[in-house]
C-alpha positions in Angstrom: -9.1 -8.8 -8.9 -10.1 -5.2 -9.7 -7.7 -2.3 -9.0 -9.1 1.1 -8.7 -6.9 4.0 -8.7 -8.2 7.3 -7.3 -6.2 10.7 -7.2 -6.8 12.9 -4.6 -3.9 14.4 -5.3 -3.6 17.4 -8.3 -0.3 17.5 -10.0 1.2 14.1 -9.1 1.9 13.1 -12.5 4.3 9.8 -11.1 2.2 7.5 -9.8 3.2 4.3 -11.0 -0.1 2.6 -11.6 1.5 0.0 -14.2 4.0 -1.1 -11.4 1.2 -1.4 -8.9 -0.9 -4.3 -11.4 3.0 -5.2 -11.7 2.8 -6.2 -8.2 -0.7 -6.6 -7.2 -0.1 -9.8 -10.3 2.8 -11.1 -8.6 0.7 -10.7 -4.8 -1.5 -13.3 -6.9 0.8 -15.8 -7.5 1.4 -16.3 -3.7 -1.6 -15.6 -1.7 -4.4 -17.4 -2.8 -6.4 -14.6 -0.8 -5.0 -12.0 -3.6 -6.6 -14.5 -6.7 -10.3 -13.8 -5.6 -12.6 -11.6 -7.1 -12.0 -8.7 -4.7 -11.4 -5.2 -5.6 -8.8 -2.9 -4.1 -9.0 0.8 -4.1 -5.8 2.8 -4.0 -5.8 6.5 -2.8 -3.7 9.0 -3.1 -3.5 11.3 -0.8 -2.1 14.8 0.9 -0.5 15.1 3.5 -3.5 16.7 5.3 -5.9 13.8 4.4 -3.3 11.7 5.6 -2.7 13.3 8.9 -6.6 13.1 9.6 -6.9 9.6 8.3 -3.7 8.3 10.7 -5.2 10.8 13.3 -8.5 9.2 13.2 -7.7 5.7 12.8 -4.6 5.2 15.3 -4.7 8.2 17.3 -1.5 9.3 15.6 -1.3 12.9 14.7 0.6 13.2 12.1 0.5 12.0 8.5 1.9 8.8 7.3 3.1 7.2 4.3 0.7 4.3 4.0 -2.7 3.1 5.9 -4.7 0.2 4.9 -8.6 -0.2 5.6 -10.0 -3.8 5.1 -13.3 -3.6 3.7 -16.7 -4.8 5.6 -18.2 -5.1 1.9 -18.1 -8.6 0.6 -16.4 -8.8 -2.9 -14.2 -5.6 -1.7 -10.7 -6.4 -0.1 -10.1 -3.1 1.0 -8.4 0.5 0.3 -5.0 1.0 0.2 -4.2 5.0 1.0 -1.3 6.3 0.0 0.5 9.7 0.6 3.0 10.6 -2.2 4.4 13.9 -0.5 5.5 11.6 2.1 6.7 9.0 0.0 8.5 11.4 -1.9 10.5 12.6 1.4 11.3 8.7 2.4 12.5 7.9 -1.2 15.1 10.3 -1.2 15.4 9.3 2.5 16.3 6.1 1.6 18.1 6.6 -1.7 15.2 4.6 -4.1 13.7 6.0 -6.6 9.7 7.2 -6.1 8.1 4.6 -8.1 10.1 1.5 -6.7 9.4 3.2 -2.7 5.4 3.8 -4.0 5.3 0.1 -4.8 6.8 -1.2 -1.6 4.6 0.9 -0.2 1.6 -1.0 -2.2 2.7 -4.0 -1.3 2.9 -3.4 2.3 -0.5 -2.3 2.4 -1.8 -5.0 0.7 0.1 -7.6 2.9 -1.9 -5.9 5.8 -5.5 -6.6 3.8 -4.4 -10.1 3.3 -4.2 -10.0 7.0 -0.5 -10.0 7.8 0.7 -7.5 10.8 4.0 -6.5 12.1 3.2 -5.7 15.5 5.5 -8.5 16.5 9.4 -9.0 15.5 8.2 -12.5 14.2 5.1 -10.9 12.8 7.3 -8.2 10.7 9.7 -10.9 10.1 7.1 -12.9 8.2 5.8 -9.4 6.6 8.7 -8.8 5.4 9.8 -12.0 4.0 6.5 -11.9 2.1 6.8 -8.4 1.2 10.4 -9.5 -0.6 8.6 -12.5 -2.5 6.4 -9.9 -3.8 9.0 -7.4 -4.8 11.9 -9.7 -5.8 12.4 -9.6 -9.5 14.1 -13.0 -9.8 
């Protein structure tokens, strides 16, 4: 699977791109979905370009941390979009440190292109049980 990082974003020296392939690798050891030649962009984004994006998308003005787009190309799984400003604000939140929140983040987004949902309380439950296979160390 190809991973394309693109930085829309000047002076955000932190993004963990080696923990995202961390991931992304470990996605591929349980969806068979993830092992397929598709590519995945990941976008980093402002706040602004977030706000339009979530505006757009899901009629919700205001920005957001992470959006997912599944891709109508074949051989393309989709982009993953990804607003570090916000992150940044629901890291420190949530007492994690910005990398480990940015690749939660990844992974959620990538769950969604593999087609999982959590519009549902069983629907998140099974999101997030696969989300902690992913992101479990052990």
């Amino acid at each position: 699977m190809r991973l394309v990082f693109i930085n829309q974003v000047p002076h955000t020296g932190r993004i963990p791109r080696l923990v995202i392939l961390y991931f992304l690798n470990r996605a591929k050891i349980f969806f068979s979905q993830a092992k397929k030649g598709h590519g995945i962009s990941v976008v980093f984004v402002s706040p602004a370009t977030s706000k339009k994006l979530n505006t757009r998308y899901r009629k919700k003005p205001r920005p957001t941390n992470v959006l997912s787009f599944v891709s109508e190309n074949q051989g393309e799984l989709g982009d993953i979009i990804i607003c570090p400003a916000i992150a940044q604000k629901e890291a420190n939140i949530s007492g994690v440190g910005f990398q480990e929140y940015v690749a939660y983040l990844f992974v959620h987004g990538l769950l969604h292109l593999l087609g999982f949902d959590h519009q549902s309380k069983k629907e998140e439950q099974i999101m997030d049980a696969a989300a902690e296979k992913i992101l479990s160390t052990k």
